[in-house]
N, C-alpha and C positions, 0 to 999 in steps of 0.2 A: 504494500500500500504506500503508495507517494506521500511525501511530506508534506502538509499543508499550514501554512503560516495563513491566518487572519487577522489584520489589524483591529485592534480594540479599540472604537472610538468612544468608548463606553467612562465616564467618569467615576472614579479613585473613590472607593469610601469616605465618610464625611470626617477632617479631624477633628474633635471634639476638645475643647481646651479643660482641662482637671481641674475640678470646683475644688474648695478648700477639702472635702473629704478624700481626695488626693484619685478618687473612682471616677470624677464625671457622674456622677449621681447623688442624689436627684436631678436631673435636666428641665429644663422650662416643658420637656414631655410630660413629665412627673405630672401626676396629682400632687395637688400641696395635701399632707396627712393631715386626717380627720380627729380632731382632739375627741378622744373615746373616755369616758369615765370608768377608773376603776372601779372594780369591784371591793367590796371591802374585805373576800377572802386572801385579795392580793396584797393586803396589807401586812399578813398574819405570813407573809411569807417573802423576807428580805432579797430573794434571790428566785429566778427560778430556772431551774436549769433546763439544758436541751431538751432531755428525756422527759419531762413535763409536755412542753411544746411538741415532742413527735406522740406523745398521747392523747393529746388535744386534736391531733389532726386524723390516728386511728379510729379516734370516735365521732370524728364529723365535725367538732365545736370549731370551727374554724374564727369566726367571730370573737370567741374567749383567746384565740390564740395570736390574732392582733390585738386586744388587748391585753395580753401580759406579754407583748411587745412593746407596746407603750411604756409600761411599769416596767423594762429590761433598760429604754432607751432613760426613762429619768433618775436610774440610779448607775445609769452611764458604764452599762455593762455591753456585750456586743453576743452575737450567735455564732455557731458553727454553721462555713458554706452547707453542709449535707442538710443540717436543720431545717434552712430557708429553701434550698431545694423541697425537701421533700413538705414542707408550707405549698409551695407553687403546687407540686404534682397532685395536692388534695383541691387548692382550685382548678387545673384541668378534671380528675375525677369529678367535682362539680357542678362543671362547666359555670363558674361563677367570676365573669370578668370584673365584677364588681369590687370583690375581694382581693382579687388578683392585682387590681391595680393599687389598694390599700399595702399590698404588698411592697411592691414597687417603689412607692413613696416612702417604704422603711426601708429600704435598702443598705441605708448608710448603716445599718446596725448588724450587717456582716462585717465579720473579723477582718476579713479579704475577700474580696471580690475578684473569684481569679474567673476564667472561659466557663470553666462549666458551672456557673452560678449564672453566669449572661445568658449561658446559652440555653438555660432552665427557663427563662424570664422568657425570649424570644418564644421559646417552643409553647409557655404558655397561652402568650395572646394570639399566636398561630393558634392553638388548637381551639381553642375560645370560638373562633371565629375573627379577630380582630387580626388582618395579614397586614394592614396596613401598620400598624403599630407594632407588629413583631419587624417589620421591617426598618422603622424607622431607630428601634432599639439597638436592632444588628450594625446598623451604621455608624452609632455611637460609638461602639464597642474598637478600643484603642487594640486588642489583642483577638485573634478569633484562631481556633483548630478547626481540625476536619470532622469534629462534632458540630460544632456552632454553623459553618457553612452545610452540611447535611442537613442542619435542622431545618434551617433557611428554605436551602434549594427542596427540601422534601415538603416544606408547607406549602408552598408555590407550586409545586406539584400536584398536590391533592386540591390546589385550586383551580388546577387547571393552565395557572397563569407562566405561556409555555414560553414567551419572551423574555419572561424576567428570568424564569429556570437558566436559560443561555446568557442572558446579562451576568447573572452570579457565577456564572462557569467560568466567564470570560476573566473575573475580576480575581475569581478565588485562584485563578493559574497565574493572575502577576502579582498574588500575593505568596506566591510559590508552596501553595496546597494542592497536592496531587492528588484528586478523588480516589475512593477506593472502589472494588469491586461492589458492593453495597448500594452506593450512590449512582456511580455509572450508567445502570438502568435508566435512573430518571431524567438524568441528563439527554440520554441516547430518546427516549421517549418525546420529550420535549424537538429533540430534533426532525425528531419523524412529523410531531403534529405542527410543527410550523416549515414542515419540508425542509429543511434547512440541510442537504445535502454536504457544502462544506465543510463544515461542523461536525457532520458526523464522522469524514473521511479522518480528519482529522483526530475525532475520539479512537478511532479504530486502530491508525496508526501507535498512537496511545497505548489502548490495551495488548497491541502485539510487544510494544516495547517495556512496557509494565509487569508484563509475564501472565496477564489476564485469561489470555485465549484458553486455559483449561475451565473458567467459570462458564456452565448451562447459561447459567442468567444470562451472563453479559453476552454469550455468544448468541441468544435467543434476539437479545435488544437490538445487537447489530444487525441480526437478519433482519430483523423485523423494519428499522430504520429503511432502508435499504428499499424493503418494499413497500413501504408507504411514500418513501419520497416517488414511487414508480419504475425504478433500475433493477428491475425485474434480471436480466441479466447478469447484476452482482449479485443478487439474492440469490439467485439458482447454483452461481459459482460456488457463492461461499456456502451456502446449504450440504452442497456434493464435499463440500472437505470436513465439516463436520464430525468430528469424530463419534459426540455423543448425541441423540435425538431424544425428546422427549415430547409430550403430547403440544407443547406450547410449541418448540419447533416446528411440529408440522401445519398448526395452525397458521402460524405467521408466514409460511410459504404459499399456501393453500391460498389463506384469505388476501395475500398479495397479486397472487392469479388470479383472483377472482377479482379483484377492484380493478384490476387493468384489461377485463374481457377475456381472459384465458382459462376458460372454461374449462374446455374439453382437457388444460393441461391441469388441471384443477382437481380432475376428476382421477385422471391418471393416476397422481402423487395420492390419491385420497384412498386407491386402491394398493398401489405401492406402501401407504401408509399400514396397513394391514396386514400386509405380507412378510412385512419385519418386525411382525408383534406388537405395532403401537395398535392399541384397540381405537376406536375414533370417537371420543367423548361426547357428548350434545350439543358443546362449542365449534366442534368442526362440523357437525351436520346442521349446525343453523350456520353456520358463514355460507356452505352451500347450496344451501336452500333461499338467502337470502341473497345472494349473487345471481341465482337465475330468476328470481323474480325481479329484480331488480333490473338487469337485461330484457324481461321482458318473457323469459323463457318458463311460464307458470307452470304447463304442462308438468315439465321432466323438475320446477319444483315441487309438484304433488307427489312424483314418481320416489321422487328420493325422501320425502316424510311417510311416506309408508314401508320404504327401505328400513327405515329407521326404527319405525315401528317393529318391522320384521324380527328385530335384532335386539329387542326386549329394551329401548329406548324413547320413552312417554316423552312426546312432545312438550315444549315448556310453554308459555305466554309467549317467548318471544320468537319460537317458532310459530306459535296460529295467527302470530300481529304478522310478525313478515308473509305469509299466505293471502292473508285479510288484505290489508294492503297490496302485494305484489299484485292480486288480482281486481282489485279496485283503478289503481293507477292504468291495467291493459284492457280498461272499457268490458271487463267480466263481471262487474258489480253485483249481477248475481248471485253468480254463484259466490262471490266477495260474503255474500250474504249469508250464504248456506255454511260457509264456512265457519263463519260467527256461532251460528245456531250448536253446528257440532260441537264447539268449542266450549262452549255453555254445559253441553249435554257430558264432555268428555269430563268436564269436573273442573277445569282448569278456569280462572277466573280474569277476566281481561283485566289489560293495563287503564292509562289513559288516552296512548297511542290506538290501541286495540277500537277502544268505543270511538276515538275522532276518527278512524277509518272507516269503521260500519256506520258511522254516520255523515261521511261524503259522501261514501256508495248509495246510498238514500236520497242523498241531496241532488245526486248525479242523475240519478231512476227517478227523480220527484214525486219519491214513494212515500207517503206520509203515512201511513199506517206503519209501514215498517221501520220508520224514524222515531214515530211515537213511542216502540218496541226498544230501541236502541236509549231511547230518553230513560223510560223508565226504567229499565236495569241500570242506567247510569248513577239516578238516583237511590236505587236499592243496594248499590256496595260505595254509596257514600262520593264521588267522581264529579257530579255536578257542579261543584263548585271550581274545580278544576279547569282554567283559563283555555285548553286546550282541546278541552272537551267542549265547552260553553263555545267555545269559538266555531265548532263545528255543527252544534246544535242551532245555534245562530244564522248560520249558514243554510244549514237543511230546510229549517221551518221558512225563511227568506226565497230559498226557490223553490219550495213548494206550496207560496204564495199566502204563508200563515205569519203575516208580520206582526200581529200581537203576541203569538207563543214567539216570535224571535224577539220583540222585545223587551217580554218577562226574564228569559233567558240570560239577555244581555243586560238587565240591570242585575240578575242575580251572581254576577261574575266580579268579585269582589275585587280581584287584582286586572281590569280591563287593561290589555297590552292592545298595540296599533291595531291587530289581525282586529282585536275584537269589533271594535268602534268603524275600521275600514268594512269588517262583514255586514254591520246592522246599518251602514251608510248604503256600502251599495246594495242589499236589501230593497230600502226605498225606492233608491234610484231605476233600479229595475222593474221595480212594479209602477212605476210612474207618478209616484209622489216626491219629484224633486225639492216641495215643501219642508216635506218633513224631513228629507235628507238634510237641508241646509241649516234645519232647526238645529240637529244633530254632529252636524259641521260646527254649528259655531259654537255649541257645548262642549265640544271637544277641544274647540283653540282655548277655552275655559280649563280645562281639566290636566294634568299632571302628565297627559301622555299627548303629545302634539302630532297634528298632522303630520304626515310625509308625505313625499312624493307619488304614493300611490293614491289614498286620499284626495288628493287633488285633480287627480286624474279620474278618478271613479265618478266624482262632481263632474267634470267636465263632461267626459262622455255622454254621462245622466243627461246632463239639459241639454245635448244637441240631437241627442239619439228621443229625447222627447219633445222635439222640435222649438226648443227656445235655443238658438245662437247667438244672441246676443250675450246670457246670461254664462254659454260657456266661453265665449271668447273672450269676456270681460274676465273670469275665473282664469282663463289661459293667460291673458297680461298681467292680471293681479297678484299669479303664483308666485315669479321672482321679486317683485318689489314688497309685495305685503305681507307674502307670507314666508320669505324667505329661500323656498325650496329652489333650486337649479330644477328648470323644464329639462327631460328624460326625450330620449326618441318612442317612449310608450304614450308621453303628454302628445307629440303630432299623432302619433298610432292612433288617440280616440279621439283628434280631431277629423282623420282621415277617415277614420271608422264613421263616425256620425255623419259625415256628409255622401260616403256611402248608401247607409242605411238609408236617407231620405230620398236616396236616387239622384243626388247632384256629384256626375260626376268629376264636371269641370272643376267645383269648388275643391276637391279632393284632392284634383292632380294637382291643382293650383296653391296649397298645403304641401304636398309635397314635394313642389319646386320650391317652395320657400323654406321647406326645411331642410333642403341640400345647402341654400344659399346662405342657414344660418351656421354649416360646417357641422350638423346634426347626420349622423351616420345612420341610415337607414337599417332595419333591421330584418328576419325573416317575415317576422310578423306583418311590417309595412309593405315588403313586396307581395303579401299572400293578401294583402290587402288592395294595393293599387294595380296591380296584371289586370284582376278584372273589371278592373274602371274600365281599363281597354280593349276590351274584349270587342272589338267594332271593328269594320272593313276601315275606318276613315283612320285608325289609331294606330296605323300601323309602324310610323317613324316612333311616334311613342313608347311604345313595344321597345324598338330597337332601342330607342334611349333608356330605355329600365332596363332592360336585360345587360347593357354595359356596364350600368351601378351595379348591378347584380352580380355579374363578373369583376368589378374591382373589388366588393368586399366578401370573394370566395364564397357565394353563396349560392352557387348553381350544382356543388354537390349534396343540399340538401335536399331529397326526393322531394317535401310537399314543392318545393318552388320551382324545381325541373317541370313538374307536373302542371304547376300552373303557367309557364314559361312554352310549355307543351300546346296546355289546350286555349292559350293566347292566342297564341301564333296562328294555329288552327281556324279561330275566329275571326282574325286578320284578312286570311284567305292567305297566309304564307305556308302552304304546306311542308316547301322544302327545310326551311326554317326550323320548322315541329318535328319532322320526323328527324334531322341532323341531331338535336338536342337529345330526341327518344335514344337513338341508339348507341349515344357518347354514356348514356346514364349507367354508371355500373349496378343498381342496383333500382330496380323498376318495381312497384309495389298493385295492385289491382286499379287503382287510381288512374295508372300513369297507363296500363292496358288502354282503357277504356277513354281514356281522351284521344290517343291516335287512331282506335278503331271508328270513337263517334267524328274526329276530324274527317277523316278518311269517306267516310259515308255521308256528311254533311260535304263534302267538295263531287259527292256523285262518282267515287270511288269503290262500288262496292267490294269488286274481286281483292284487291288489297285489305281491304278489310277483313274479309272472311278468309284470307291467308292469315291475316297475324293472329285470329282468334283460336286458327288451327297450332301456330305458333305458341300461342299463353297454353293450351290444353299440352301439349307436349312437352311443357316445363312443369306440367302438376298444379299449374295456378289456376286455383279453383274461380269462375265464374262468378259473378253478384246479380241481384237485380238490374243497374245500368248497362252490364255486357250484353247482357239479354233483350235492352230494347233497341239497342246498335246492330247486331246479329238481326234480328227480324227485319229492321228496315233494310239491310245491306242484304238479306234475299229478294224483298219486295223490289229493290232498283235493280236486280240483276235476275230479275221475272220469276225467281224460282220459288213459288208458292208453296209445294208441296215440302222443301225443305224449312223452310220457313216457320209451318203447320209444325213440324215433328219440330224444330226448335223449341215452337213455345210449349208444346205437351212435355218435353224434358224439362223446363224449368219449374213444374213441381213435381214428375215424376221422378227424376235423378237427380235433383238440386234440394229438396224439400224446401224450393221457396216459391211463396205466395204469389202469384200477379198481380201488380199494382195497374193503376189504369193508363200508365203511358204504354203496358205491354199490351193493351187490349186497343190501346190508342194505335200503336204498328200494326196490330194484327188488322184491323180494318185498312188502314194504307195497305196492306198486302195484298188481301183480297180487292180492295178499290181499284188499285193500280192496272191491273189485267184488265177491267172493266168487269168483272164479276158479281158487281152489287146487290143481287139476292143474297148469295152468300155471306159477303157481309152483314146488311139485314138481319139474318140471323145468326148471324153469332154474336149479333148486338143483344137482342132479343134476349138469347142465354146465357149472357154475362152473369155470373151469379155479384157484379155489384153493380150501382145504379151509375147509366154513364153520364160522365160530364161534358162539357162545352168541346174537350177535346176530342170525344170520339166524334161525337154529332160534325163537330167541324169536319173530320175526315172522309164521313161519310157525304158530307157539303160536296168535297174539293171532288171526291169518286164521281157522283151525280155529273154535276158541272160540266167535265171534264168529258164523259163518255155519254151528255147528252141528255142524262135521264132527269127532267126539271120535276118530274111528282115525286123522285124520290128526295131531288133538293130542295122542294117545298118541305115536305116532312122534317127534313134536317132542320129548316130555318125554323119551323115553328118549334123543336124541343129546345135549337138556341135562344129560340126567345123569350120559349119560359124560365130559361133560365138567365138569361139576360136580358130583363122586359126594358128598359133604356140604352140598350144598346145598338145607336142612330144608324150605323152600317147592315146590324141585320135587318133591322126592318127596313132598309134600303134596298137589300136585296132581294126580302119578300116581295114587297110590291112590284119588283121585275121579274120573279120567278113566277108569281100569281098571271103574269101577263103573258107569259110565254106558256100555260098550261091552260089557258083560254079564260081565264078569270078578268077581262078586261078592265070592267068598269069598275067592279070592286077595287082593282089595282090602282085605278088611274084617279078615283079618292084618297087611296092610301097615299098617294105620291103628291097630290094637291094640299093633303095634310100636312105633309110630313117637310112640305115647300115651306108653308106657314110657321110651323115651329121650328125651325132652322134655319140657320145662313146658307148660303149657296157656297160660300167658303167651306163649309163644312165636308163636301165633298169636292173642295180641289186636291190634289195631291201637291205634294209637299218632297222635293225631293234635294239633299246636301253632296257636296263635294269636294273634296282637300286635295289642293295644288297649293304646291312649294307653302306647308304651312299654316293652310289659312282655308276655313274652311267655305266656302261659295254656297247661297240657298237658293232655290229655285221653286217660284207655283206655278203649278199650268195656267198658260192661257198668257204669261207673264209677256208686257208688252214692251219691254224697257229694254230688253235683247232684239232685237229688231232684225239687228244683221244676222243673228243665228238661222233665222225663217227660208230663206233661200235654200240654201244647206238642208236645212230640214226636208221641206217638201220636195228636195230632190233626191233623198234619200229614202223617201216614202215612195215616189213615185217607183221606185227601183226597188223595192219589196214587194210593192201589190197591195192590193186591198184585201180584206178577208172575207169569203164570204159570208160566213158562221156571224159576224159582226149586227148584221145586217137584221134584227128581232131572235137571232138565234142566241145568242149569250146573255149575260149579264155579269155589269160588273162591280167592282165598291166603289169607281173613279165616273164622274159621266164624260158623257163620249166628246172627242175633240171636238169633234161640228160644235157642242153645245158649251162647252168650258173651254177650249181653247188648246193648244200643245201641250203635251203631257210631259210633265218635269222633269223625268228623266231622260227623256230627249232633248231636252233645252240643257242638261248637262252635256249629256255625249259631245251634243253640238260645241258647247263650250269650250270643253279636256280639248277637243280636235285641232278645234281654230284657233283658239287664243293660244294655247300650248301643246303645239302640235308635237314635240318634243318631248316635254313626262305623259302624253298621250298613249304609250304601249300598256300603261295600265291603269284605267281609270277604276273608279272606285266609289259608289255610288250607295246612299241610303235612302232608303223611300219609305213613309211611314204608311204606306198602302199597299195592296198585294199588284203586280201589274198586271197591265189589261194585257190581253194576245197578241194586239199590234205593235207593243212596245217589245213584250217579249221576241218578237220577231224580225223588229228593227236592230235589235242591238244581237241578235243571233248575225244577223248580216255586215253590221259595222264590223263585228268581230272578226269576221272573214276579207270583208272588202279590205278592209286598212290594216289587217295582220297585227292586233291588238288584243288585248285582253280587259276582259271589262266585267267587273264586279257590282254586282244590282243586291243587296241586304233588303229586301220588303217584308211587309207586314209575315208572311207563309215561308218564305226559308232563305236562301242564301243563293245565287246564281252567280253559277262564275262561266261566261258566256268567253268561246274558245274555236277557232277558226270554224267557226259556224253552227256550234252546236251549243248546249249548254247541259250546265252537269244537272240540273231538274228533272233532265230528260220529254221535258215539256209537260212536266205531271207538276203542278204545287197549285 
């Protein structure tokens, strides 16, 4: 082991100048002594000796024993050091620092005050409780041994306090005290839990040159150092030279592979462990049991608590907390739950950890029956008052919308820490009492435990996600000046979030320009948040410009943001983009399946599609709900009905999952598409759940499309009972009634429906982004003027349709009668004005379009060798030397 020298910049013990008692005692530390009245049997006796005073403390009278220290001190007698020692050790016994420090202030009435009287003192108020004043004791102390510094560095120890444990290390070596085997441990511990790597290289060096290396202990502490700073390779080294192993040994290697992912080498050594006679205590089978739940790996943790079981080893509380938990934390809550239950049943009685985890799992399920359950055993072994349990139960009743049992809770929580006052704030805030959150905000800037930055941000959120912005913006400027807190990139995250939520999604990206500009690092959460602000044909530079922040701050290998960066891109209509991303991703999760499959199928790609689903089944990656409704529609665009058919019968007979109504919504596009519409019909019919606007609409576009208007009347009228205000369908009733021979009824509906609405109501509305900036356009619009020419010569060169002519209907009226339709006054646009970024136009329409548009821009496509992207009301057209990927079906 290499030599390592560390400079001490650590500051020298305090010198203490020597009061006239020649000790430095009493110091302005001291208690000034308490003038105590004799007793009058102290009078009856001129002297009293040691052997008295260690009587007095045999029998507890500790009180009688500073006072006939009094009566010692005024007939100007002194004690022996052991005497006033073993004084001190009956206040440790005690634990009475009261006395202790009456001690203290007699000091002067030892013979001599040599270390191990100091050091008696020190360890006192250490054990007391009082570390600050054992410390400031030690520093007086003009002499100290390797008593006095062990006592020190060992209370700091059992405090935890791991920095100063290495401060006194650093100090006790330039005072040329070389620790012993004894002490070492703690030293070497402190270094592992502040990682302190040099440090320890250093100790080690140490103990090899000390002649140490035969001590279990200390060789156990260096292993263990070693692997907790993470150097998993010196651990294993030094492990393999070992001479002696004992059950701590294999722990400390064990649980060092397991905190750095090395599971499987984990497990090895665990077996290995056993085969050299160490048996494997309940300490190494909960390190690994708590290591794979931890990972994430619940399974093979249940596997190995029955292992254990096997092997005449009862689970303890902090094997069924880590179970309880491990499966709470992997979205199992369930069974989180079942597990509790046993655990109750097996005899073993939870922690406080225990019940805050069966009481997330609840809060996660917004299970309130089973929270209620979790409550009350909380309070039948006494827990409820318990801040970290209260914290939890606060939480639970809050999102499962019982804000009075969470704020009985929360006032019964006698020691309120931030979680508590942050749970029963955002509470409110989530159920939409931003009142009483604020009420509760400003009780808290009142109260002992002050906001923080989370806090502030839970406020914030609250009022923009309940649509007052003013109240969180003013809260987002008032954070750093009034309340002191530094804005976090979580404080933009729930400004972005809330203008999200409201559906604004210029305001958002426009937050998140400005929080790159304020040198605020964006984070996972914020890109998983702003990708799908952009999720648009028109966003597509945008796209590119996050996906580079995303790439500077190395955040493209985390799967959820690959995946959103995936099915971005997808939306953009950048396919190549999406699938480049997909296939660099080294580790692809069902998510990321299922955005290049629905990309793929959404660009009118279906054989690609239904290759890579062949792909995921051939890796074992089991299917969900979403694969299933990208697979149906990716046979419906590549005709093949009857595959299709047998897809959705597998998705409850070999998947045991349920159909939700987007699969019932494909399945009618399947049958539609062919022009099969009885068929459809009836599998409408047999739905065993009631359909909604989505199937009826499909059955719309089937009708429509292959002609049959009584069964698109049908359609319109279940769409309109179920949306009786909505102006488009009953636009298109009154046209379908007209074309099924219902004239004059229609031709009221239509005189009505003049009356109650603007004529703008039915122009189309269509936008466009060149170099930047995005261009808006309504039919009929007469302020382009020079576009017209262009146009109707590109009409002329498509044709007219005949179908046009009383045989369709649309949600747009016809150009004769409102004038060019907007997404032709684009094309026109992208062409002439910039005939140059013209190869890829890029077009949103808030309407579905009509067949002569769809058929103009099938042609532009081809004439001018361009690519042209139409986003409408019904799907996404990416229109491609003459064809489009809708396949003329939407």
């Amino acid at each position: 082991m290499e030599n390592v020298v560390i400079p001490c910049n650590l500051k020298p013990p305090i010198t203490i100048s020597p009061t006239k008692s020649g000790h430095g005692y009493p110091s302005e530390f001291s208690p000034k002594p308490t003038k105590l009245t004799i007793p009058v049997f102290a009078e009856t006796h001129p002297k009293f000796p040691d052997s008295h005073l260690d009587n007095l403390c045999k029998n507890g009278r500790l009180s009688e024993a500073i006072i006939a220290l009094d009566s010692i001190a005024e007939r100007g007698s002194k004690v022996k050091p052991k005497t006033y020692i073993n004084l001190l050790q009956s206040c440790i016994d005690a634990n009475s620092i009261e006395l202790g420090r009456e001690l203290h202030a007699r000091m002067g009435l030892v013979e001599y005050a040599d270390p191990f009287v100091e050091t008696k003192l020190v360890s006192m108020y250490a054990k007391c409780g009082y570390l600050d004043d054992a410390r400031s004791v030690f520093d007086e102390m003009r002499e100290r041994n390797l008593f006095t510094w062990s006592a020190m560095i060992g209370a700091c120890s059992r405090a935890k306090r791991w920095k100063e444990v290495l401060e006194l290390f650093f100090l006790m070596m330039k005072d040329g005290v070389v620790p012993d085997q004894f002490l070492l441990p703690k030293i070497l511990e402190a270094c592992g839990n502040c990682k302190c790597l040099k440090t320890a290289k250093v100790i080690h060096s140490m103990v090899i040159r000390c002649g140490f290396s035969g001590s279990i202990r200390v060789n156990n502490s260096v292993l263990a150092v070693y692997a907790k700073c993470g150097k998993m390779d010196w651990a294993k080294s030094f492990f393999e030279k070992m001479e002696k192993r004992d059950v701590v040994t294999w722990n400390a290697i064990i649980s060092g592979l397991c905190h750095t992912g090395q599971v499987k080498e984990a497990a090895r050594l665990f077996d290995e462990m056993r085969e050299e006679g160490t048996e494997p205590g309940l300490v190494t089978w909960n390190i690994l049991i708590a290591s794979c739940n931890h990972l994430g790996k619940t399974d093979v943790a249940m596997g190995l608590m029955k292992d254990m079981e096997s092997f005449g080893i009862a689970p303890d509380v902090f094997t069924w907390t880590s179970m309880i938990s491990g499966f709470a934390h992997n979205n199992r809550r369930g069974q989180a739950l079942d597990l509790f239950r046993e655990m109750l049943s097996a005899g073993v009685n939870p922690n406080a950890v225990t019940i805050a985890s069966a009481a997330s799992a609840c809060a996660s399920l917004r299970s309130l029956n089973k929270g209620l359950e979790v409550h009350a055993f909380a309070i039948k072994i006494g827990l409820v008052d318990n801040v970290l349990v209260g914290n939890s139960l606060v939480d639970m009743y809050s999102k499962c919308g019982q804000l009075e049992a969470a704020q009985e809770v929360f006032d019964m929580i006698k020691d309120k820490d931030v979680y508590s006052w942050n749970s029963m704030i955002g509470g409110y805030c989530q159920s939409g009492y931003c009142g009483k959150a604020c009420e509760l905000f400003m009780k808290m800037q009142e109260s002992d435990v002050l906001p923080n930055v989370i806090t502030w941000n839970i406020m914030i959120s609250g009022y923009i996600q309940n649509g007052d912005e003013d109240q969180a913006m003013d809260l987002f400027q008032r954070m750093e000046k009034d309340g002191k807190i530094k804005r976090n990139t979580a404080s933009w995250n729930s400004l972005i979030a809330g203008y999200l939520h409201r559906g604004d999604q210029g305001r958002a990206l426009g937050v998140f320009r400005q929080m790159q500009s304020y040198g605020v690092s964006p984070n996972l959460v914020t890109m998983l948040s702003v990708l799908p602000a952009c999720a648009s044909i028109l966003a597509a530079k945008k796209v590119r410009e996050i996906h580079g922040c995303v790439l500077r701050r190395s955040l493209e290998s985390e799967t959820p943001v690959a995946n959103s960066l995936v099915d971005t891109y997808t939306k953009t209509g950048n396919m190549k983009y999406s699938r480049a991303i997909f296939d660099r991703m080294s580790s692809k999760d069902i998510i990321t399946w299922n955005s290049i499959i629905a990309g793929y199928v959404l660009h009118g790609l279906p054989t690609v599609a239904l290759d890579l689903f062949d792909q995921m089944n051939k890796l074992g990656l089991k299917p969900n709900r979403g694969t299933f409704v990208s697979v149906i529609y990716a046979y419906s665009l590549s005709g093949l009905s009857d595959k299709g058919t047998l897809a959705f019968s597998s998705i409850s007979e070999d998947y045991s999952i349920v159909p939700c109504l987007e699969h019932y919504s494909a399945m009618v596009d399947l049958y539609g598409r062919p022009g099969r519409i009885k068929e459809a019909m009836e599998f409408i019919e047999d739905m065993p759940v009631e359909p909604d606007s989505s199937i009826w609409d499909a059955l719309l576009t089937a009708s429509r499309i292959h002609r049959n208007f009584g069964i698109s009347v049908h359609s319109l009228n279940h769409l309109l009972e179920l949306e009786p205000g909505n102006h488009l369908i009953q636009r298109l009733r009154a046209q379908a009634d007209a074309l099924v021979g219902k004239k004059s009824e229609s031709d009221s509906k239509m005189r009505k429906l003049e009356k109650e609405s603007s004529t703008k109501r039915n122009m189309g509305r269509s936008w466009i982004e060149i170099n930047n900036r995005v261009y808006t356009f309504v039919a009929g619009d007469q302020s382009q003027l020079h576009l017209y020419p262009w146009i109707h010569d590109i009409t002329e060169k498509v044709g007219k349709f005949g179908l046009r002519d009383g045989f369709c209907f649309e949600e747009e009226d016809r150009e004769e009668v409102g004038g060019v339709h907007s997404e032709k006054l684009a094309i026109a646009f992208a062409l002439i004005e910039f005939p140059r970024k013209a190869q890829c136009i890029r077009i949103v329409k808030h309407l579905r379009m009509c067949e002569g548009c769809h058929e103009t821009a099938k042609y532009v496509s081809k004439a001018y060798g361009c690519e042209i992207y139409v986003s409408d009301s019904k799907c996404l057209h990416r229109f491609s030397k003459g064809q489009c990927s809708c396949r003329d079906y939407w």
